[in-house]
N, C-alpha and C positions, 0 to 999 in steps of 0.2 A: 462511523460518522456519516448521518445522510447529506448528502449534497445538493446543488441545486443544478443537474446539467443532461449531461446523457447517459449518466451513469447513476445508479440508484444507491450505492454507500461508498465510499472509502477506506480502506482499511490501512493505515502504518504499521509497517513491521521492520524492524531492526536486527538484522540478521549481519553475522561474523565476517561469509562470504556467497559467492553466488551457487556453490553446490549446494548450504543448508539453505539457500532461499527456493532453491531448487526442486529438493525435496517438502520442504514445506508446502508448497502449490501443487506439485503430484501428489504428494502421500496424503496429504491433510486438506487441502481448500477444494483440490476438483474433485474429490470425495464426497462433500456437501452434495445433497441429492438437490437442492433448490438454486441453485447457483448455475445460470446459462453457459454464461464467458466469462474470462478476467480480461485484464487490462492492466500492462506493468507500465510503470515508469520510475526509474530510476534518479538518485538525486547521486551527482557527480562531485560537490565536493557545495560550503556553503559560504554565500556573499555575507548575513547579517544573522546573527541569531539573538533576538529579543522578542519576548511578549508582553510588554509595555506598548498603548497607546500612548500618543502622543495630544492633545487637545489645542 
């Protein structure tokens, strides 16, 4: 997903627990030879889940 900010895409990933997200970002993302940094943020539990606007 590109973004509009300081960061140049976004990527979601939905992983089990934080060891496979773990290895995911070592074994598989910082591997990418074009990819500088990441940047995590974690979502701790959720307020609303809808994608319906409202008009």
């Amino acid at each position: 997903m590109a973004v509009n900010s300081d960061y140049d895409f976004m990527l979601k990933i939905l992983v089990q627990d934080m060891t496979i997200y773990q290895g995911f970002v070592m074994n598989k993302l910082s591997t990418i030879e074009n990819i500088g940094n990441t940047n995590s943020i974690f979502v701790m539990g959720e307020i609303k889940h809808s994608t319906a606007l409202e008009f």
